[in-house]
C-alpha positions as CSV (number, residue, x, y, z in Angstrom):
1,X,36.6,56.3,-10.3
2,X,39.9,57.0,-8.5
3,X,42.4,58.5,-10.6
4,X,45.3,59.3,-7.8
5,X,48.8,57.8,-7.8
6,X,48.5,55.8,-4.3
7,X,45.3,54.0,-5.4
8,X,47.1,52.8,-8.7
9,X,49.9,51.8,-7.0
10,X,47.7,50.2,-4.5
11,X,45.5,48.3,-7.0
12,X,49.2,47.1,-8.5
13,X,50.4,45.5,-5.4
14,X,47.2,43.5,-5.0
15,X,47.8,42.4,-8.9
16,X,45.8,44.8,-10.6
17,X,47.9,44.3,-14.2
18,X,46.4,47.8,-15.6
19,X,43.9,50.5,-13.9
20,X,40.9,51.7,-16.1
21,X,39.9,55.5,-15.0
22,X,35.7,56.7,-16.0
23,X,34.7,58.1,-18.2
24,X,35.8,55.1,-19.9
25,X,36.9,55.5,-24.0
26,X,37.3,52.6,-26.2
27,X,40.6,52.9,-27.6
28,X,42.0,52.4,-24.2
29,X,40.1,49.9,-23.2
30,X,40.8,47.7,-26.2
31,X,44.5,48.4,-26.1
32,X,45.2,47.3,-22.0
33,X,42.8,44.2,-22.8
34,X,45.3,43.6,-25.5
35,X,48.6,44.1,-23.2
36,X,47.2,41.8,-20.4
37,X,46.0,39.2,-23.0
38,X,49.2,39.4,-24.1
39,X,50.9,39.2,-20.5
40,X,49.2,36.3,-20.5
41,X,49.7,34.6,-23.5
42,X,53.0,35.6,-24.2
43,X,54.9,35.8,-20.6
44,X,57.9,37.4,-19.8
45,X,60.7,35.2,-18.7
46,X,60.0,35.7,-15.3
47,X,56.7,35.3,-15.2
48,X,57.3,31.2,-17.0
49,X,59.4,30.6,-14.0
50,X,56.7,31.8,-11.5
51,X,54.1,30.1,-13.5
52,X,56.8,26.9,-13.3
53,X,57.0,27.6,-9.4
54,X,53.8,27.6,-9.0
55,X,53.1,24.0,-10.2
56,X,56.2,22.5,-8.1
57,X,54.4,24.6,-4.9
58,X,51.0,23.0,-5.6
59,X,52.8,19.3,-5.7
60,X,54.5,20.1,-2.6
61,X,58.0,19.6,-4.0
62,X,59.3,22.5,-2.5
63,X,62.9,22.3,-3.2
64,X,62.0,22.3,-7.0
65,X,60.1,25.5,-6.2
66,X,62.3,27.0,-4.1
67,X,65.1,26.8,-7.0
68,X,62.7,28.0,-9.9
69,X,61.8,30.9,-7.4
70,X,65.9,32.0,-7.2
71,X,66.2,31.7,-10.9
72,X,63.3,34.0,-11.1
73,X,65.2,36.4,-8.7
74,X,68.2,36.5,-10.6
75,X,66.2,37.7,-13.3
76,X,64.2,40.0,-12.0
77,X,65.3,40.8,-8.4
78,X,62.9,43.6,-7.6
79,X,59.4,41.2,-8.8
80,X,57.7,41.4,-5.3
81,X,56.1,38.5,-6.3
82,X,58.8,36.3,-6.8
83,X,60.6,37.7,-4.0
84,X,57.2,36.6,-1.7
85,X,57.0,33.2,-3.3
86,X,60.7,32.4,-3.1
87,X,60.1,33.0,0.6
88,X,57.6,30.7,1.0
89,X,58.8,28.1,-0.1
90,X,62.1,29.0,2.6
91,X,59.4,28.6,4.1
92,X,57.8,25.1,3.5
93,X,61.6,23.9,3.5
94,X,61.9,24.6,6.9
95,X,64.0,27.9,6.6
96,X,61.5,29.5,9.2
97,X,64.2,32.4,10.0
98,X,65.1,32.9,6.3
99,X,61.2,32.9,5.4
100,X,60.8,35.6,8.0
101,X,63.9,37.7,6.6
102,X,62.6,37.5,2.8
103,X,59.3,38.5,3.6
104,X,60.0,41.2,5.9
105,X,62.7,42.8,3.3
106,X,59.8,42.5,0.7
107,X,57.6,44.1,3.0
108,X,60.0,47.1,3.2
109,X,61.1,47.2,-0.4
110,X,57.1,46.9,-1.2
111,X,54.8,48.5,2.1
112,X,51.3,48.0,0.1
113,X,52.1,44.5,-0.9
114,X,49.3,42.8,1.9
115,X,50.2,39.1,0.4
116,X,53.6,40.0,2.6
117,X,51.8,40.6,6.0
118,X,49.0,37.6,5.4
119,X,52.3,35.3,4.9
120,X,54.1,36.7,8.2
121,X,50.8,36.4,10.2
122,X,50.4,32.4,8.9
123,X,53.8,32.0,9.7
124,X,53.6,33.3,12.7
125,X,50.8,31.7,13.7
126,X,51.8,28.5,13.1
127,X,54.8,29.2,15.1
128,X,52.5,30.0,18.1
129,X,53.8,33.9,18.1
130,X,50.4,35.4,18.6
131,X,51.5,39.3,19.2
132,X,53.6,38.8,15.7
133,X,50.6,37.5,14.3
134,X,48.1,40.1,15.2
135,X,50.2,42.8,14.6
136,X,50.6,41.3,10.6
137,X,47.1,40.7,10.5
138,X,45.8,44.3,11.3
139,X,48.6,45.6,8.5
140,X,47.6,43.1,5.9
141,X,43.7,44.0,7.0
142,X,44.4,47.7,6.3
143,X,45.6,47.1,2.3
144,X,43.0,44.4,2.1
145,X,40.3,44.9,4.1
146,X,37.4,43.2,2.1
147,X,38.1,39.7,4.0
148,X,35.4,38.5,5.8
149,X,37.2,35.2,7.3
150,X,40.5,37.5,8.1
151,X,38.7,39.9,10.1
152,X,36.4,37.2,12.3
153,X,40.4,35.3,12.9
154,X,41.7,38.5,13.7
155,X,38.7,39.2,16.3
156,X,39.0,35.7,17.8
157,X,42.7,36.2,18.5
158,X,42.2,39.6,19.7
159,X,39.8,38.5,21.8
160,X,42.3,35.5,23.2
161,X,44.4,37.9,24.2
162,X,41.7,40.2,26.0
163,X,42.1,43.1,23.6
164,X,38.0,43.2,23.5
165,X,38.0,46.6,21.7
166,X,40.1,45.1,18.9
167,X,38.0,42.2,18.7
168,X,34.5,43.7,18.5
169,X,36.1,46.3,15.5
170,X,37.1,43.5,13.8
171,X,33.6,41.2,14.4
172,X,32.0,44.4,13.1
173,X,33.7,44.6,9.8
174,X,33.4,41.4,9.3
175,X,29.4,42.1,9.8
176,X,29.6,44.8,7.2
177,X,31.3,43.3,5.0
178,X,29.3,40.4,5.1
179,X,26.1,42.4,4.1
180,X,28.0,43.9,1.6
181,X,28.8,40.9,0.0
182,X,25.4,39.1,0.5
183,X,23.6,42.4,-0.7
184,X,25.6,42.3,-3.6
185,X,24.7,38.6,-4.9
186,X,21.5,39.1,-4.3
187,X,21.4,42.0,-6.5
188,X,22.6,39.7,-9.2
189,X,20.1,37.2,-9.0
């Protein structure tokens, strides 16, 4: 029901491909189902090379990836979402530093972009820099705050680090949203 231009450009960065406003009509409706079936079954050259990215990720051949990714850019240098998987397969490549850089530019070039922040907090993470981490955690928990799992990690490392207030906001939005999400399947049956 939200028809203002930060929650369209919001619903965007988390991959929305078109935004519906109520009261609904049918011509509009029909047409973007039309333009994302379309996006879909007819993809723009960038979106192939993702798409072809994607598969060399999910086999682990990264430097395959990681090439598909920079042909991508060179297409399309501004896609935030070739720029975030480009970096992560720096990344899984062992360009930690690089990684770091890409993201951190995307982050700039694209604030509401959470996949940017959750990437910088694993990262992080697995690089043992706590304080990094939390502080990408509670950024990427601000654009996407309907994760249940996110917000118990974030508490639990918070609570590592003896920031108890943190930790018990974060426990407790995890509780909501938990309820939330039960109360809503069991409304469907």
């Amino acid at each position: 029901g939200e028809a203002n231009k930060d929650d369209i450009v919001k619903a965007s960065d988390l991959g929305a491909d078109e935004y519906l406003i109520k009261p609904y009509q049918a011509e509009p409706i029909l047409s973007k189902v039309k333009s994302v079936l379309n996006k879909f079954y007819s993809p723009t050259p960038v979106i192939k090379a993702l798409r072809t990215g994607d598969r060399y990720m999910l086999a682990h051949q990264y430097d395959q990836a990681e090439q598909i990714y920079a042909k991508a850019l060179e297409k399309d240098g501004s896609s935030k979402r070739a720029r975030h998987s480009h970096a992560l397969s720096l990344f899984h490549l062992g360009k930690v530093q690089e990684a770091v850089s890409a993201l951190t530019q995307n982050y700039l070039e694209a604030p509401s972009f959470y996949k940017n922040f959750a990437s910088l907090a694993n990262i992080y993470l697995q690089n043992g820099d706590e304080a990094m981490a939390v502080d990408c955690m509670e950024k990427e928990l601000e654009l996407n705050p309907k994760q249940t799992q996110r917000q118990i990690e974030l508490g639990n490392l918070m609570f590592k680090r003896d920031n108890l207030q943190g930790a018990m906001d974060n426990y407790r939005e995890a509780l909501k949203e938990n309820v939330k999400v039960k109360g809503e399947r069991g409304a469907s049956g």
